[in-house]
C-alpha positions in Angstrom: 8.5 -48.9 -8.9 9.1 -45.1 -8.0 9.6 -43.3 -11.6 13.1 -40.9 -11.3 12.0 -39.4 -14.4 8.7 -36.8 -14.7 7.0 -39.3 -16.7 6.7 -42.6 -17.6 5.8 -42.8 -20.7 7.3 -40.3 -24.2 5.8 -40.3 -27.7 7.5 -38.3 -30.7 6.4 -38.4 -34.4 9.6 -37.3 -36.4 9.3 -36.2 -40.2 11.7 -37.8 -42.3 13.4 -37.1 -45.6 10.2 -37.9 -48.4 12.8 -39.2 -51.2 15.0 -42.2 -51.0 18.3 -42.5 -49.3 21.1 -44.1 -50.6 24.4 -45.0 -49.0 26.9 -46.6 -51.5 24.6 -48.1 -54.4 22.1 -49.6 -51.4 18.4 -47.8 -50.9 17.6 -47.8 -47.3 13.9 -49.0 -47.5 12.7 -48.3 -44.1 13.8 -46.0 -41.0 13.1 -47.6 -37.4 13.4 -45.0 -34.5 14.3 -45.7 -30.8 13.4 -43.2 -27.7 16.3 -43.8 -25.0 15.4 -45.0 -21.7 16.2 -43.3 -18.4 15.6 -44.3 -15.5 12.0 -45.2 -14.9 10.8 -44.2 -18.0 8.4 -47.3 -18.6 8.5 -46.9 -22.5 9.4 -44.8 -25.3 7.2 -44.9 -28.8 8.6 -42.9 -32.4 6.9 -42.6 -35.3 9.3 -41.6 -38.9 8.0 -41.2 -41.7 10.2 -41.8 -44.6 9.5 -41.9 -48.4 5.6 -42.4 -48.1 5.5 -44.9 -45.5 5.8 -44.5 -41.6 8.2 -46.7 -39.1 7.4 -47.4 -35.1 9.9 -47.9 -32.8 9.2 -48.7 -29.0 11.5 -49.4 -26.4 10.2 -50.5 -22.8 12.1 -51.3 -19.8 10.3 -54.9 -18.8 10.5 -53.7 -15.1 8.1 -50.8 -15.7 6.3 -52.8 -18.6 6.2 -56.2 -18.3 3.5 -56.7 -21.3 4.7 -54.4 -23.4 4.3 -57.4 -26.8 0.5 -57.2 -25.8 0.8 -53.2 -26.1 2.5 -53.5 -29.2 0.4 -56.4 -30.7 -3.0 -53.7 -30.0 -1.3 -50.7 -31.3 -0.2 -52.8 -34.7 -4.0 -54.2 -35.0 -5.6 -50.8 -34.1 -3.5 -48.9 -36.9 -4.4 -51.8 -39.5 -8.3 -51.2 -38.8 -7.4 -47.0 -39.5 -5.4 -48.3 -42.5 -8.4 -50.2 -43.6 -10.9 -46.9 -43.3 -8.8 -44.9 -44.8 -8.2 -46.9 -47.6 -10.1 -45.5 -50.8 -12.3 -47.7 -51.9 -12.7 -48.7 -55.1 -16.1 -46.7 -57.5 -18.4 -49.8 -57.0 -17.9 -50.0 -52.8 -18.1 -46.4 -52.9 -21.4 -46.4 -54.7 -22.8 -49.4 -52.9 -21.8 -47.8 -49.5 -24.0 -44.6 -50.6 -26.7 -46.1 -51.7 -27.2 -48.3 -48.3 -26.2 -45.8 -46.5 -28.8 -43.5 -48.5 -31.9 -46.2 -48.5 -31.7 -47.3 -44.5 -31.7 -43.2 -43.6 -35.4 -43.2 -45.3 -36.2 -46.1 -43.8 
């Protein structure tokens, strides 16, 4: 399909409020954020962060995308190895890690 649109693809990260909103009593607990489709635009991914956590939102036109759950599916297991990494771990891994890390590099 011929795109009518300069690209085919938009990504925007979007800071949010870091404090929790309220509307009449209720906390929202999570903010979900949508790119619009034009025309040929294949698929649209936001990131907003809100109160310490981070909401995804993609929108695809299944024309331009047909696969875009597969696309989804690898982005969701690709952040959840980062999460992992980035995790702190706890004194005990930390000081295993080191000392492997320290006894194969004299090895």
């Amino acid at each position: 399909q011929s795109a009518t649109t300069p690209a085919h693809l938009i990504v925007t990260n979007v800071p949010g409020p870091q404090q929790s909103l309220y509307c009449r009593g209720a906390r929202l607990r999570a903010l979900y954020p949508q790119v619009p489709l034009m025309k040929g635009l294949g698929m649209g991914i936001a990131l907003m962060s809100y109160n310490g956590s981070m909401g995804w939102g993609f929108n695809s036109d299944p024309e331009v995308v047909p696969d875009a759950d597969v696309f989804v599916q690898k982005i969701q297991e690709s952040f959840e190895r980062i999460r992992k990494l980035a995790t702190p771990k706890t004194s005990k891994e930390s000081q295993t890690w080191r000392a492997a890390t320290t006894s194969s590099s004299n090895g």
